[in-house]
Structure formats: C-alpha cells, structure tokens
C-alpha atoms as a printed R data frame, in Angstrom:
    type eleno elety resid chain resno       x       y       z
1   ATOM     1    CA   UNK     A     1  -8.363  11.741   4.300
2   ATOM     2    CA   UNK     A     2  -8.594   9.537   1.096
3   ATOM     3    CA   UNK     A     3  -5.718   7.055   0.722
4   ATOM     4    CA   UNK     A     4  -4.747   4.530  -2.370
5   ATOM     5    CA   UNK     A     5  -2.996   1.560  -1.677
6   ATOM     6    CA   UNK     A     6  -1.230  -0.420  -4.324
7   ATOM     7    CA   UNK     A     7  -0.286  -3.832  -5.167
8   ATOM     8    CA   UNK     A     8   2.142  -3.810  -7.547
9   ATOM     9    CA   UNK     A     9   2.506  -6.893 -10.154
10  ATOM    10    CA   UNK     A    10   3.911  -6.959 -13.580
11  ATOM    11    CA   UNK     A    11   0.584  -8.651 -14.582
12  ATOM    12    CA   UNK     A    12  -1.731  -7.688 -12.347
13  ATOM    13    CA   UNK     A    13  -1.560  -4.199  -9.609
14  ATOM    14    CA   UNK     A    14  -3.893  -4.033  -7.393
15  ATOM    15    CA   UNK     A    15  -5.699  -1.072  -6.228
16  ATOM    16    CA   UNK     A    16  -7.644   0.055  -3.395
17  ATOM    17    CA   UNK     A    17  -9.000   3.591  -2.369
18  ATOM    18    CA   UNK     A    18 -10.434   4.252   1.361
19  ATOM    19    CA   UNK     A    19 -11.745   7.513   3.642
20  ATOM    20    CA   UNK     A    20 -10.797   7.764   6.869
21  ATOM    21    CA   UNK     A    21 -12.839   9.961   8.935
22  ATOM    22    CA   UNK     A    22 -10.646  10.179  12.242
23  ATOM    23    CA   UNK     A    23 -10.813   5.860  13.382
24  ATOM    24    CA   UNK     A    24 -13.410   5.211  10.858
25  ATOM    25    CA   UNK     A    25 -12.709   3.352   7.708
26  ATOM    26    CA   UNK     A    26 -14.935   3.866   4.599
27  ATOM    27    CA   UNK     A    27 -14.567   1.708   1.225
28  ATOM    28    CA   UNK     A    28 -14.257   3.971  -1.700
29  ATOM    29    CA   UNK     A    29 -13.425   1.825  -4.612
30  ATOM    30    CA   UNK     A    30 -11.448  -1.065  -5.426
31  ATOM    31    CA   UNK     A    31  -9.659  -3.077  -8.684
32  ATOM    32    CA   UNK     A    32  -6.995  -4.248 -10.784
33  ATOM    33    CA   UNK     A    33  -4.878  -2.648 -13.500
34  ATOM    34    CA   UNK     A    34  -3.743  -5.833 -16.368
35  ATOM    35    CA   UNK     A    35  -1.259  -5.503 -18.598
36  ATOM    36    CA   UNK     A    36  -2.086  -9.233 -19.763
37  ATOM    37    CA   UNK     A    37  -3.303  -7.970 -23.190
38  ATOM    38    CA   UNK     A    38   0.577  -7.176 -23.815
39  ATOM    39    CA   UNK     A    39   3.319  -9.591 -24.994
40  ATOM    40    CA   UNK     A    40   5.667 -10.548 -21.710
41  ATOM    41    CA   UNK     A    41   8.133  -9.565 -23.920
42  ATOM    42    CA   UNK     A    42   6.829  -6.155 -24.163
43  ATOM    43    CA   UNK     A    43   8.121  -4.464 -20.274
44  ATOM    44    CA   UNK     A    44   8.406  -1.070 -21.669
45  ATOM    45    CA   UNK     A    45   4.467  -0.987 -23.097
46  ATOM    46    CA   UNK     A    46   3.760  -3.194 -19.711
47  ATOM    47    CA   UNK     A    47   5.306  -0.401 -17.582
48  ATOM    48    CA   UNK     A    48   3.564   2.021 -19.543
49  ATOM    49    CA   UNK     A    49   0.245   0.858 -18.409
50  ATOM    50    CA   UNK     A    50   1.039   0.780 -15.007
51  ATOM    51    CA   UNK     A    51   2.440   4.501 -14.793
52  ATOM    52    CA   UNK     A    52  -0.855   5.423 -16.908
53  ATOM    53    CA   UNK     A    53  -3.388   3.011 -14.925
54  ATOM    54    CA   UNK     A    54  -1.731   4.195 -11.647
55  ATOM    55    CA   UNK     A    55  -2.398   7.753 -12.938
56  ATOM    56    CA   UNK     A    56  -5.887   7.361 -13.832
57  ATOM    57    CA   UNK     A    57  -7.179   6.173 -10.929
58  ATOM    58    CA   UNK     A    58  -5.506   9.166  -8.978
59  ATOM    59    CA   UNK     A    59  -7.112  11.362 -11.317
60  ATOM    60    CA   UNK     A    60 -10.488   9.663 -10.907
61  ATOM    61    CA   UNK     A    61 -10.329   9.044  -7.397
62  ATOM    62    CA   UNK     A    62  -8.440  12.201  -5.951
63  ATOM    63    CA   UNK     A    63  -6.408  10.262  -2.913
64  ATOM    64    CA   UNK     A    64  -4.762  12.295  -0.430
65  ATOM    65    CA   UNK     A    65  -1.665  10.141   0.592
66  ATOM    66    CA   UNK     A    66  -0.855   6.443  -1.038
67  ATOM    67    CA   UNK     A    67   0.842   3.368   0.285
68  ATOM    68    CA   UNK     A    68   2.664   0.727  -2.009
69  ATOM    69    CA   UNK     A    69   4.025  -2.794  -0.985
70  ATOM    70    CA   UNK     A    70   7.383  -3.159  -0.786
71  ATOM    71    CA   UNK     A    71   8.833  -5.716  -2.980
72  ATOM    72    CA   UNK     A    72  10.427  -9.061  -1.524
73  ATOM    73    CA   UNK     A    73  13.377 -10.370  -2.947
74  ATOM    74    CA   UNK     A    74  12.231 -14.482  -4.009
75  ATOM    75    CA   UNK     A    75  13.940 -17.206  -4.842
76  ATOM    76    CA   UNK     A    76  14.009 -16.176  -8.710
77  ATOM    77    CA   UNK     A    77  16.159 -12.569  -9.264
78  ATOM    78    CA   UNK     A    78  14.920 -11.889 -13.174
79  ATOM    79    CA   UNK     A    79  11.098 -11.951 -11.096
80  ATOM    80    CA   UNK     A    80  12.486 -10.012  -8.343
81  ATOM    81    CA   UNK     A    81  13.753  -7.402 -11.379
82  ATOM    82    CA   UNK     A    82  10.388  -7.473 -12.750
83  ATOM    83    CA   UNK     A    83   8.499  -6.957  -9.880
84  ATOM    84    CA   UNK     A    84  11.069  -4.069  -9.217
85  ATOM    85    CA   UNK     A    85  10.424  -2.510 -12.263
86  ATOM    86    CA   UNK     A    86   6.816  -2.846 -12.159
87  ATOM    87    CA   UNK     A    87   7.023  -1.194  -8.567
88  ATOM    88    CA   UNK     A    88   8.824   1.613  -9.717
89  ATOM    89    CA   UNK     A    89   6.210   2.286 -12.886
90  ATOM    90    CA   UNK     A    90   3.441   2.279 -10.348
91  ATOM    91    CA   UNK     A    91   5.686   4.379  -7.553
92  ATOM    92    CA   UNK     A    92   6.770   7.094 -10.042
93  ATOM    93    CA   UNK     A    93   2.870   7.413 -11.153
94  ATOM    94    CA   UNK     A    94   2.029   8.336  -7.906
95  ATOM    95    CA   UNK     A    95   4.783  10.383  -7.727
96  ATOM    96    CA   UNK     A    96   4.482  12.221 -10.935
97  ATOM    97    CA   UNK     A    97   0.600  13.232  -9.815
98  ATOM    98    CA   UNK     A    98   2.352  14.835  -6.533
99  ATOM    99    CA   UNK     A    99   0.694  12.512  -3.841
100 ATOM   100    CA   UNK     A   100   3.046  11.093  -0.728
101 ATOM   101    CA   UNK     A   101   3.954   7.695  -0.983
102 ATOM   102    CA   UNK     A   102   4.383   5.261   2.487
103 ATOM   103    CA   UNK     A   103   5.919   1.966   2.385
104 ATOM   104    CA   UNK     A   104   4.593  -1.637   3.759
105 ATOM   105    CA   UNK     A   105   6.436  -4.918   3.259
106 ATOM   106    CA   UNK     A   106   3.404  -7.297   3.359
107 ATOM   107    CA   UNK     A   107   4.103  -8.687   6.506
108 ATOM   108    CA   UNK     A   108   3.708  -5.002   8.233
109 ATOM   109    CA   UNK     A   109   0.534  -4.895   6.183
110 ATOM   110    CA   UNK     A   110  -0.571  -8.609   7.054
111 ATOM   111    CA   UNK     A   111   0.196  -7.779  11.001
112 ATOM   112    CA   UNK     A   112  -1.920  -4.797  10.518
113 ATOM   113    CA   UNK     A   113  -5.096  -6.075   8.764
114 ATOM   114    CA   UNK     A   114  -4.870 -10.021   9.732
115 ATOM   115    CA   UNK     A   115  -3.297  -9.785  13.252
116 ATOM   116    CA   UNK     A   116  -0.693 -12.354  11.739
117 ATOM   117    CA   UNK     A   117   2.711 -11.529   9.273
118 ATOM   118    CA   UNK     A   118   2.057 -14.772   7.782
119 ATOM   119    CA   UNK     A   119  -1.654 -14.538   7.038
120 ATOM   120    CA   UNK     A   120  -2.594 -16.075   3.670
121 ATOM   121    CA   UNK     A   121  -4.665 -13.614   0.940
122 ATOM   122    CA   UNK     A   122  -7.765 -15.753   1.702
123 ATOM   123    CA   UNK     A   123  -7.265 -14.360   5.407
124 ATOM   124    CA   UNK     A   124  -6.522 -11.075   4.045
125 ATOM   125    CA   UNK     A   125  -9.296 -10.802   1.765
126 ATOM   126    CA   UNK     A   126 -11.708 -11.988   4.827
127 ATOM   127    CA   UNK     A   127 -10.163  -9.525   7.370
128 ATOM   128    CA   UNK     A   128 -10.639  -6.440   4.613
129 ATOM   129    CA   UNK     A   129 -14.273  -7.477   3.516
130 ATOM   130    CA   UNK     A   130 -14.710  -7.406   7.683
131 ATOM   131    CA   UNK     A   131 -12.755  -4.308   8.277
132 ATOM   132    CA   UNK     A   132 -14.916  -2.368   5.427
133 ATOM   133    CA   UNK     A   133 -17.583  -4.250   6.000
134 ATOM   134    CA   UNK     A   134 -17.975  -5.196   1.730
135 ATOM   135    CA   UNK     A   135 -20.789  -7.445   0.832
136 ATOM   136    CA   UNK     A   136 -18.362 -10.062  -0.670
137 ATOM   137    CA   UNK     A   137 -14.764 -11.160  -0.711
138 ATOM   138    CA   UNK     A   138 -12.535  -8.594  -2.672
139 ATOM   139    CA   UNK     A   139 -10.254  -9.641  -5.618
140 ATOM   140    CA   UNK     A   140  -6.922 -11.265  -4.110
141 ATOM   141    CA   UNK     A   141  -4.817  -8.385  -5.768
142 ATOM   142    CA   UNK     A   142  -7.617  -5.909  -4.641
143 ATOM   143    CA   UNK     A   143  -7.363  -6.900  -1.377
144 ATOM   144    CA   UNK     A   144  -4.075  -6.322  -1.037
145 ATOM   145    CA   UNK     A   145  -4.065  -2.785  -1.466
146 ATOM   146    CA   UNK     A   146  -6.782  -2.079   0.486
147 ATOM   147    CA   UNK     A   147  -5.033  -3.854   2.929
148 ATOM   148    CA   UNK     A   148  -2.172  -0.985   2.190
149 ATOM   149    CA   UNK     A   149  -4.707   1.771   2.786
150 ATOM   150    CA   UNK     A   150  -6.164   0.333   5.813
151 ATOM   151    CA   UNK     A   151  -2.275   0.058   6.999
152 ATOM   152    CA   UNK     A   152  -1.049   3.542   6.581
153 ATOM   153    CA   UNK     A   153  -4.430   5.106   7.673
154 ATOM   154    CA   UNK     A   154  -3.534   3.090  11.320
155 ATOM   155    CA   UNK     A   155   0.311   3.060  11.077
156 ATOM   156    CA   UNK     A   156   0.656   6.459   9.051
157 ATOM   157    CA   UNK     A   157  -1.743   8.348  11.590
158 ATOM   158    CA   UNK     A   158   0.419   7.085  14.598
159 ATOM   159    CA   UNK     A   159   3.492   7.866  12.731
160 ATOM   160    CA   UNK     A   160   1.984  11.260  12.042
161 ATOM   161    CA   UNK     A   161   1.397  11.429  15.953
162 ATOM   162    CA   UNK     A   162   4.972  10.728  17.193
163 ATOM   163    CA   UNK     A   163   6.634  13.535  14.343
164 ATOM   164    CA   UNK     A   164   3.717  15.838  15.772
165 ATOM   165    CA   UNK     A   165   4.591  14.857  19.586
166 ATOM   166    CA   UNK     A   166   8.335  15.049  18.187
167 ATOM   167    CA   UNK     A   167   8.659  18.394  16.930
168 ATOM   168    CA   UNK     A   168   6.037  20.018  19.544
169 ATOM   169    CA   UNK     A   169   8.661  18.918  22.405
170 ATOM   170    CA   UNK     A   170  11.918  18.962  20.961
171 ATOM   171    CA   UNK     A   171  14.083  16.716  22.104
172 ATOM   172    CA   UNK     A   172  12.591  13.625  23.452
173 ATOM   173    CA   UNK     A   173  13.310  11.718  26.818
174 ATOM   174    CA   UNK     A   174  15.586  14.957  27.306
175 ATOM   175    CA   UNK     A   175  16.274  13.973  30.988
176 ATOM   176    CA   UNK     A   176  16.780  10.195  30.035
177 ATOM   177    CA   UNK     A   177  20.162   8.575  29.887
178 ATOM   178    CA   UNK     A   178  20.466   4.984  28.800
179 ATOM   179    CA   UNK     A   179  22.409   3.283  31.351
180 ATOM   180    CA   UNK     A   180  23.061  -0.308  32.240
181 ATOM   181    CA   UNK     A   181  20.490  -2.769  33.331
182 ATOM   182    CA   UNK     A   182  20.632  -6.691  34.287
C-alpha cells in the first residue's frame, strides 16, 4: 500500500509518499509544494497551486490512501482561515483524484512517530529519518507528512483491523453489560 501524507501551509505543504509492505515502512519520495512566487494577496492563485501541486504528485506518485493534518485553531483567526483554506485546496485535490483521505491532528501524528504529542519538528524530523532510515534529516515541512504517512499506515491499519473484527462479529461485547464499579 502506497500512502501520501500532507502538510498543509498556505506557503509551504509538505509532502511525503511511503510503501508499506505489511509492518515494513519504505521511503518513496518526499518535498514541498511553494506558492511563495505568488503575491499574499493572491489566495485564489495560492489555492490554485495547492489543488494542482497536490494533484501532481498523486498523478506522479500513484498513492493508495492519503493522510492530511488537521488544522489547529492559534491564537490569530485570519491565520487559522488561511490555513483552513489552504487545507481544504490540498483536501479537495486529493479528493478530486478519488484517493481516501484520514485525518491526524499533529499531536496524534507526533505520539505516533516521536513517542511524545509535544515533540518539536527537529524530533520529528530525527524520528522519520530513523523510522525510514534516510541518509539525512528531511525538510521540516517534509517531515511532517511523512510523519502523516507513517501515522495512518500504523493507526489506519489498526483502524482497518477493528472495522474488519467489527463487521466479521457483529455486535461487539454482545454478552457485556456496563454496570457499576467502585
């Protein structure tokens, strides 16, 4: 299974492609989509880029499932709004090219890679060059979404288990009836 994570950023979206061969990771490709060559005043042509960066590298790369950060409201709203918007541009590429799309906050996908929810992105860039065992430190913005990938090819395979486990036995804990305890 091939998976693309993404980092969205109205600048800068990082993105990061992996295998996964049952428990085995394998580094595919990695990178960053700019819209920096763009006036901050233009969002529509900014969003544009996104939606067709996010596109391209679907097309190149041929992912079969993608994860995506989800976006954390900050202490400015018009960033949060931004960010929002960039999100969407990069969620609706994926969408448009007909691949699934899982959700992380970054502190699901910090506790997954780093061990720690409040791991910096030097720590995060360390734990993914580990995991994937790169030659050198990944991009911060890079590392991020492989950090996504890595994520939903541990959490999205369990999840995966549990529907599977789910639907195989119907109802689950049928015999089980919460009671009281001390």
């Amino acid at each position: 299974m091939r998976i693309l994570g993404i980092d969205p950023g109205l600048q800068t979206t990082g993105f990061g492609v992996v295998d996964m061969d049952g428990a085995h990771l394998t580094y595919v490709a990695s990178g960053t989509i700019k819209t920096t060559h763009l006036e901050l005043s233009n969002l529509p042509g900014r969003l544009k880029v996104l939606f067709d960066g996010v596109r391209e590298v679907v097309q190149r790369y041929q992912p079969d499932a993608a994860s995506v950060e989800i976006v954390f409201v900050n202490v400015n709203p018009q960033a949060t709004l931004l960010l929002g918007q960039a999100r969407g541009a990069c969620v609706t590429g994926l969408v448009f090219s007909d691949l699934p799309v899982a959700e992380y906050t970054a502190l699901q996908m910090k506790k997954a890679v780093a061990g720690y929810g409040k791991a910096g992105k030097s720590e995060v860039q360390e734990m993914v060059m580990r995991l994937l065992r790169l030659p050198s430190l990944p991009g911060k913005d890079a590392a991020d979404a492989l950090g996504l990938a890595i994520t939903h090819a541990h959490v999205g395979t369990a999840m995966a288990r549990l529907a599977a486990a789910s639907e195989a036995g119907g109802k689950m804990g049928g015999n089980y009836r919460a009671g009281r305890s001390r």
